[in-house]
C-alpha positions as CSV (number, residue, x, y, z in Angstrom):
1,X,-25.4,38.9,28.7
2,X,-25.6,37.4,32.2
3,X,-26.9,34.1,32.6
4,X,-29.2,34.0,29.5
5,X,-31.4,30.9,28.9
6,X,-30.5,29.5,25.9
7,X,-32.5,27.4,23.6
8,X,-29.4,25.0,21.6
9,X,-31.6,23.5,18.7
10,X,-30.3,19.4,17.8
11,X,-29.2,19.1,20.6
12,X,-28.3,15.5,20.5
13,X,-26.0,16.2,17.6
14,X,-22.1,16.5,16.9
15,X,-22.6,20.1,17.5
16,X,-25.3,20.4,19.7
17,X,-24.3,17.5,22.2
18,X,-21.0,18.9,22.8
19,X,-22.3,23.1,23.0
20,X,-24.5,22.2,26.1
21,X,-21.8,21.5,28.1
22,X,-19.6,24.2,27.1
23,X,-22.7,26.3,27.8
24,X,-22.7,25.1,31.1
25,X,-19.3,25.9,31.6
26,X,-19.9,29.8,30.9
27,X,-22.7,30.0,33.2
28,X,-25.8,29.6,30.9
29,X,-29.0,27.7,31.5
30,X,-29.2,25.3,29.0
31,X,-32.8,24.2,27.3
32,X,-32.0,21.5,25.0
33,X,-34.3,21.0,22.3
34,X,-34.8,16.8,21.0
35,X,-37.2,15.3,18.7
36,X,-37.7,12.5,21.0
37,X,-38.2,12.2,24.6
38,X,-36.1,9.1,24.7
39,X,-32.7,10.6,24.1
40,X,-33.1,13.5,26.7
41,X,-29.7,15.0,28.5
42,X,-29.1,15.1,31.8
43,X,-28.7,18.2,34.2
44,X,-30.4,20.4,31.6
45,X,-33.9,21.3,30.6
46,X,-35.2,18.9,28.0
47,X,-38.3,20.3,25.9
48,X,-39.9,17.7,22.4
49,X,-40.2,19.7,19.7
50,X,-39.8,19.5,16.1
51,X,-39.0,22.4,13.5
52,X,-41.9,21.0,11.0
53,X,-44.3,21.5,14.1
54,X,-44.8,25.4,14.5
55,X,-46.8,24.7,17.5
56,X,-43.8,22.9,18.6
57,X,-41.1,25.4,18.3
58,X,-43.1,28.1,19.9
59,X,-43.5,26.5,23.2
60,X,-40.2,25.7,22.8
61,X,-39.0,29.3,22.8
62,X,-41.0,30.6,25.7
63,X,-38.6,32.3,28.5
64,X,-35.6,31.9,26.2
65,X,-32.7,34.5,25.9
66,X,-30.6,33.0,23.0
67,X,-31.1,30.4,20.5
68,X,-28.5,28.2,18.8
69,X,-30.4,27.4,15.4
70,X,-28.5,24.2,13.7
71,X,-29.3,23.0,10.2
72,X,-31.2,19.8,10.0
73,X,-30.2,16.9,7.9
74,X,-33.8,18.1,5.4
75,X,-34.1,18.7,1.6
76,X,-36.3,21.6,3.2
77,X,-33.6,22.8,6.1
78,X,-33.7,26.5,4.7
79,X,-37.1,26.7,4.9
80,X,-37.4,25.0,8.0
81,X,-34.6,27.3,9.7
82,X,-36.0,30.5,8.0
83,X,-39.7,29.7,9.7
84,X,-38.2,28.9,13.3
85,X,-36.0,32.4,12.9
86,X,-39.3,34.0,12.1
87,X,-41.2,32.2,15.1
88,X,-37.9,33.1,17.4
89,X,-38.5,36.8,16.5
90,X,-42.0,36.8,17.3
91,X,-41.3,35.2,20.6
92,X,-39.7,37.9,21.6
93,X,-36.0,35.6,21.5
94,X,-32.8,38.7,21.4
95,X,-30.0,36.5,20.2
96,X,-29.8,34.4,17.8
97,X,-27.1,32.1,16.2
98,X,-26.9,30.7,13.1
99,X,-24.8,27.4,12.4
100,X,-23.8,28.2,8.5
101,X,-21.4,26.7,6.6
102,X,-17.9,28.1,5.0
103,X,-18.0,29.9,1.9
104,X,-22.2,30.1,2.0
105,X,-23.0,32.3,-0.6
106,X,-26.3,32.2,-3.2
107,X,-24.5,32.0,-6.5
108,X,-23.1,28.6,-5.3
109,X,-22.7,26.0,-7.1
110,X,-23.0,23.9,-4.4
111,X,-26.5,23.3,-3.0
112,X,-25.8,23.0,0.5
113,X,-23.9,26.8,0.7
114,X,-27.1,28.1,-1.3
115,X,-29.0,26.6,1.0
116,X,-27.3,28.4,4.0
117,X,-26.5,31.3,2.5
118,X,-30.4,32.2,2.1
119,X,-31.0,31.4,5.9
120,X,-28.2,34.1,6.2
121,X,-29.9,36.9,4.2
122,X,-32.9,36.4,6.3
123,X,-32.1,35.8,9.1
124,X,-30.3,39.5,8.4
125,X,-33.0,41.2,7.6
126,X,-35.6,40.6,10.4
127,X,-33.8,43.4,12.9
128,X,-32.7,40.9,16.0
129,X,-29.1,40.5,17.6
130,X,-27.9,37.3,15.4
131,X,-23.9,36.2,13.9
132,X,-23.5,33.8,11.8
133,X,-21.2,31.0,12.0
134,X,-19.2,29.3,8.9
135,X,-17.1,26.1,9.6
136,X,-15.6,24.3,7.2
137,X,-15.4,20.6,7.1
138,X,-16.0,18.7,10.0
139,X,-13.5,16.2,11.0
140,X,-15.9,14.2,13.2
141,X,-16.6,13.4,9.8
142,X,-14.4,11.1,9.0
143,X,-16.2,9.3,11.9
144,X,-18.4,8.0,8.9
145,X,-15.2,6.5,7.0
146,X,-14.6,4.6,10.2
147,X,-15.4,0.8,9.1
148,X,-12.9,1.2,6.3
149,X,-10.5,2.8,8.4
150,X,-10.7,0.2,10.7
151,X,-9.7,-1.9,7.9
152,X,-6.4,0.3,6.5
153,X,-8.3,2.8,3.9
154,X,-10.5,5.4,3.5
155,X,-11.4,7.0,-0.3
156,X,-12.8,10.5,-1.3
157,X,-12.8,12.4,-4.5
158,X,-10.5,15.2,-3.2
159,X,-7.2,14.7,-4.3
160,X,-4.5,16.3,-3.1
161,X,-6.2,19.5,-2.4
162,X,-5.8,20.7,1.5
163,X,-9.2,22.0,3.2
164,X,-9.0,23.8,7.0
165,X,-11.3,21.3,8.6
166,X,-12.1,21.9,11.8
167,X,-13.0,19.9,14.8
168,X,-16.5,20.5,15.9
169,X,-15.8,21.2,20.1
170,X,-13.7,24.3,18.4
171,X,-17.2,24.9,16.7
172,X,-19.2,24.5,20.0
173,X,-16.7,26.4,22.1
174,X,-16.7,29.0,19.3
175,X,-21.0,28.9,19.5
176,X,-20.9,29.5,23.6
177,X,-18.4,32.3,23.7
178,X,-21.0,34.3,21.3
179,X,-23.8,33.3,23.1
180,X,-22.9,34.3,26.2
181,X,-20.6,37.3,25.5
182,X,-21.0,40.7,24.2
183,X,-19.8,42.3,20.7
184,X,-21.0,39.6,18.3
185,X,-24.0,41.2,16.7
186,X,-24.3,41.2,13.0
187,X,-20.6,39.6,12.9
188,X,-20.0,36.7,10.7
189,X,-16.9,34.1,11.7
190,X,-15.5,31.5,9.5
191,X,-14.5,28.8,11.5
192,X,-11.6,26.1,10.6
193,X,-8.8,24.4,12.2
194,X,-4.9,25.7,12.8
195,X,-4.2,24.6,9.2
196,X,-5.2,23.5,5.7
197,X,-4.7,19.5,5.3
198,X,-4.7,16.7,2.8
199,X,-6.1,13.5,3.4
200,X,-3.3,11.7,2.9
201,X,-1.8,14.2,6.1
202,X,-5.0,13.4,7.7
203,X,-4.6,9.5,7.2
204,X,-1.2,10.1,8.3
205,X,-2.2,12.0,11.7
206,X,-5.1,8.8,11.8
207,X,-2.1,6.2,11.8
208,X,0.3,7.8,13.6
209,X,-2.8,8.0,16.6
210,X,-3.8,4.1,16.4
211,X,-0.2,2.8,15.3
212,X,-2.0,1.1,12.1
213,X,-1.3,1.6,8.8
214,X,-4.1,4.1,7.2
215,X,-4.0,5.0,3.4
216,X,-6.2,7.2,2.0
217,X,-7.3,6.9,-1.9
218,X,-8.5,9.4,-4.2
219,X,-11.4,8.0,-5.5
220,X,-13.9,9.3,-8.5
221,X,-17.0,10.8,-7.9
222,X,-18.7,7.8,-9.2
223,X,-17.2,5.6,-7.3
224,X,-17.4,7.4,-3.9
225,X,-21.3,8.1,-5.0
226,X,-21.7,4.4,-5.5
227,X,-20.5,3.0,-2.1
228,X,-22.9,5.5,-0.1
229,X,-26.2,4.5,-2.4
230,X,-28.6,3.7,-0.1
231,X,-26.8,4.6,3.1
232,X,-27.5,8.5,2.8
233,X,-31.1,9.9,0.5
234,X,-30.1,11.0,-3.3
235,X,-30.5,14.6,-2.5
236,X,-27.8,14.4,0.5
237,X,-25.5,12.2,-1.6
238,X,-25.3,15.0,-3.9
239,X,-24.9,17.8,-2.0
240,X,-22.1,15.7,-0.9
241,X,-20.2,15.3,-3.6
242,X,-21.0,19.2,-4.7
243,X,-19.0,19.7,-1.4
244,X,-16.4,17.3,-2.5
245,X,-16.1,19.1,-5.8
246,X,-15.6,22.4,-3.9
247,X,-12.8,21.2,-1.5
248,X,-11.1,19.3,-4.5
249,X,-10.7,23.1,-6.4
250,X,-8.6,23.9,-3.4
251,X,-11.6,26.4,-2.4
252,X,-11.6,25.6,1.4
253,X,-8.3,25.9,2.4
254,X,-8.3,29.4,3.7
255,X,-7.0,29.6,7.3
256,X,-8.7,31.8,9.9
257,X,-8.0,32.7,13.5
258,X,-11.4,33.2,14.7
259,X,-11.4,29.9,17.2
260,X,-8.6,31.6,18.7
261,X,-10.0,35.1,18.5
262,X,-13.1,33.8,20.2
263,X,-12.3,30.9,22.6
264,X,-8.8,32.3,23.8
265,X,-6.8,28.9,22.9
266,X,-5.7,28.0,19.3
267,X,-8.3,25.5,17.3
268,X,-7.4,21.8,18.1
269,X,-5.2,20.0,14.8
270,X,-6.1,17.4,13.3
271,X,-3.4,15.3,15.4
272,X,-5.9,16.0,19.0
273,X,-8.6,15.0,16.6
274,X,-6.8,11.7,15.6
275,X,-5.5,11.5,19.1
276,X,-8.6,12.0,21.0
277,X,-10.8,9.5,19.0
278,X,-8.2,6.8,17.9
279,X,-10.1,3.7,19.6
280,X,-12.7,4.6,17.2
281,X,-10.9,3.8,14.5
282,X,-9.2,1.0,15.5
283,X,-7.0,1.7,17.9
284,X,-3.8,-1.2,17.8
């Protein structure tokens, strides 16, 4: 694909904020799609629209080549991606990619990979160019533990299980190598770092980075649910521990190569992560 237009959906996300401008970088005109005119981005094409506003996403799509289709933070995101998939067919849109999540399947106990998984199967079956993409968990993440870390500590219920989490520029690289190259149709890629890692290895990588003492405690599901009430909506907060419950079983640990395969350079570790964002966690 030469040049293509691409529609990047949240684009003032984790995801979305850093796939523009590796977008950019392979030559693609970038239309950046925000739910508010206030936090437009430079040097691309900034349309408002919302995926609960039809009308919205349609005008939106106009012209475009590709579309990067992210998951919103919704109780409703399946339904919400699975109506802008069908809108993006009917505008005539050849490529589309779908941000999924690692092990999405619909016998899942965990809500968030049903959730994704049936945004898969549809998105399947309407006939267009689309891959799917599957990261594990995000280690901008643990941008969320970052007033504790701050403070020596961070908890989760995960034990000492290992999980190949992934940083997400290794996510948006991965995104714009697929939408601007060739081969990827109907293809599914699970995304995750260089190697599985325990929290304790990741407090470790978060320590050696700042030169501060970081622990990290294993902390029950009650307790963990307990100190995000009221920061996060019931639904989310358990999806999240679902998730928690998964990594703890050792079930997203699985290694996989397709950063590499796809970008050309290994996935970052979770020692660039640490590296790269120490003052945020209290650099000494």
């Amino acid at each position: 694909m030469n040049a293509p237009t691409v529609l990047v959906t949240g684009a003032t996300g984790t995801v979305g904020s850093t796939l523009v401008p590796a977008l950019q970088a392979r030559g693609a005109t970038v239309r950046a799609m925000i739910r508010n005119s206030h936090r437009s981005i430079s040097d691309v094409e900034n349309v408002v629209a919302d995926l609960r506003d039809p009308d919205s996403i349609t005008a939106a799509l106009e012209g475009v080549d590709a579309v990067f289709l992210n998951s919103p933070s919704e109780e409703d995101a399946a339904e919400l991606q699975i109506r802008f998939a069908d809108l993006a067919v009917k505008a005539g849109v050849n490529r589309l990619v779908l941000l999924s999540q690692y092990a999405a399947r619909t016998d899942s106990p965990v809500r968030f990979l049903r959730w994704h998984a049936e945004v898969e199967k549809h998105v399947q079956q309407l006939g267009l160019d689309y891959t799917v993409l599957r990261p594990n968990l995000y280690l901008q993440s643990l941008l969320g533990f970052a007033p504790t870390i701050a403070q020596g500590w961070f908890g989760a219920p995960i034990g000492e299980a290992a999980v190949s989490a992934i940083d997400t520029r290794d996510i948006a690289d991965s995104a714009a190598a697929v939408l601007t190259g060739e081969g990827h149709t109907g293809q599914t890629y699970t995304l995750t770092g260089p190697r599985a890692v325990t929290h304790e290895e990741i407090a470790q990588a978060l320590a050696a980075a700042t030169g501060r003492e970081i622990a990290f405690q294993d902390v029950p599901a009650e307790q963990f649910t307990a100190a995000l009430s009221g920061m996060v909506p019931p639904w989310q907060l358990a999806g999240l521990v679902e998730d928690y419950a998964h990594y703890a079983k050792g079930e997203a640990a699985e290694v996989h190569t397709s950063v590499a395969d796809l970008t050309g350079r290994p996935a970052r570790d979770v020692a660039d992560f640490a590296r790269d964002h120490a003052a945020l966690f209290g650099q000494a």
